[in-house]
C-alpha positions in Angstrom: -46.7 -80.2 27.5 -45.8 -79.7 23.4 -42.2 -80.7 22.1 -41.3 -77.4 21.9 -41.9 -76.5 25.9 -40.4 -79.6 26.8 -37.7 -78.7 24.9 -37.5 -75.4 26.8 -37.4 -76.6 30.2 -34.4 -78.6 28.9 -32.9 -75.4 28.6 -32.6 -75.1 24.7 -33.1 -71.5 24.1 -36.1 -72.1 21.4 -36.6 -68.3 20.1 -32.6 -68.2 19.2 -32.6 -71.3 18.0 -35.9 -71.2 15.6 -34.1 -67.9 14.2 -31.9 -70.5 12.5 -35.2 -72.5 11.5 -36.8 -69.0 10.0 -39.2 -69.4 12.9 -40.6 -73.0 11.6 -41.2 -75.2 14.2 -42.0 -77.6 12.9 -39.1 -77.8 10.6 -37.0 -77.8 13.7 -38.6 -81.1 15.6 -38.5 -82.4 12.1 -34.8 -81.7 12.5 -34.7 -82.7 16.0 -36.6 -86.1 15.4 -33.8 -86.8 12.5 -30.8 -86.1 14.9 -32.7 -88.5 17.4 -32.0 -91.3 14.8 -28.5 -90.5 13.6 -25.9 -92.6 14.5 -23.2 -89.9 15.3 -23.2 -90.9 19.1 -22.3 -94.5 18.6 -20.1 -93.1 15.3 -18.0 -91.3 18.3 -18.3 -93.7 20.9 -17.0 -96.7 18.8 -13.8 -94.4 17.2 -13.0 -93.4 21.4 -13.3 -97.0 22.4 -10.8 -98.5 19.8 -8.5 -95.8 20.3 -9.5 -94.5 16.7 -8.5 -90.6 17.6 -8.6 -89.3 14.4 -12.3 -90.7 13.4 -13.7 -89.7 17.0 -12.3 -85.8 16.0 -14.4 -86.0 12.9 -17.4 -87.6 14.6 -16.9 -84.9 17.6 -16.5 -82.0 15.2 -20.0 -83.1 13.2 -21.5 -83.6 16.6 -20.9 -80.2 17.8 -22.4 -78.4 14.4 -25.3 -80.6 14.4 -26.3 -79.7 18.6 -25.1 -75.9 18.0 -27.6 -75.4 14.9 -30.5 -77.4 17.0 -29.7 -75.3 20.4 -28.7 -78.3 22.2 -26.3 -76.5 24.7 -26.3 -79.0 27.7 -24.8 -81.5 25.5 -23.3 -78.8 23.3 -20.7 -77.8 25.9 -19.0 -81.6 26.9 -18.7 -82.3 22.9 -16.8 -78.9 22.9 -14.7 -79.8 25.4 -14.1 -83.1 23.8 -13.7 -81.8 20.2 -10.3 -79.2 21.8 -9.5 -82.7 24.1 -9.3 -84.4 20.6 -7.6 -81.2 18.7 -4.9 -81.0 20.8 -4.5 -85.3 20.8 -4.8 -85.1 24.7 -6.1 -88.3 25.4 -6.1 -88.2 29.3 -9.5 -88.8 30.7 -11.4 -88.5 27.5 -13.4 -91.0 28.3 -14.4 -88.4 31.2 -15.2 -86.5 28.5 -17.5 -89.2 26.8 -19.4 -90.1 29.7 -20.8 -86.2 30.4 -21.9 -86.9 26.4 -23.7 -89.4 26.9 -25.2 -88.7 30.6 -26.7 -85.5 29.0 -27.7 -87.0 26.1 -29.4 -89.6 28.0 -31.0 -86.5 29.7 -32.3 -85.2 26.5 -33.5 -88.8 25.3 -36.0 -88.4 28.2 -37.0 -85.5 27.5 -38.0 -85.6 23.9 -39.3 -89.2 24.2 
């Protein structure tokens, strides 16, 4: 099974998502292959853990554009969640929040790996 299928079976909706790409795949798992490497999940993880509110919204907020242009819904939604959790500087249970980030992206690790 290709990148791409896998990828599908995730649940990323590939023929919406390569309309962003203008249908290049390979641009896209060149894109997807880059995000693997960014630091933007520890970047969040380390603001949330020393109480650093104000950098975890900017790191939140990046995250969210980066998985909505690659189609990564499953991981797309929780970051949502935590971006408005952030917004509105409710703090209660955002480390909830966190740990459905990281459980899905965990789930997408072994998918793409």
């Amino acid at each position: 099974m290709d990148k791409i299928d896998k990828l599908k079976k995730y649940g990323v909706d590939i023929e919406l998502t390569l309309d962003r790409f203008l249908g290049d795949e390979d641009f896209y798992l060149e894109c997807i292959e880059a995000f693997l490497d960014e630091t933007i999940f520890d970047d969040l993880i380390k603001a949330i853990n020393s109480g650093n509110y104000n950098n975890a919204f900017e790191h939140a907020h990046n995250l969210k554009g980066v998985l909505a242009n690659l189609g990564l819904q499953k991981i797309l939604t929780p970051t949502e969640e935590l971006v408005e959790k952030l917004r509105e500087n409710d703090y209660e249970d955002i480390d909830l929040y966190l740990a459905k980030i990281i459980n899905e992206r965990e789930k997408f690790l072994t998918v793409v790996k």
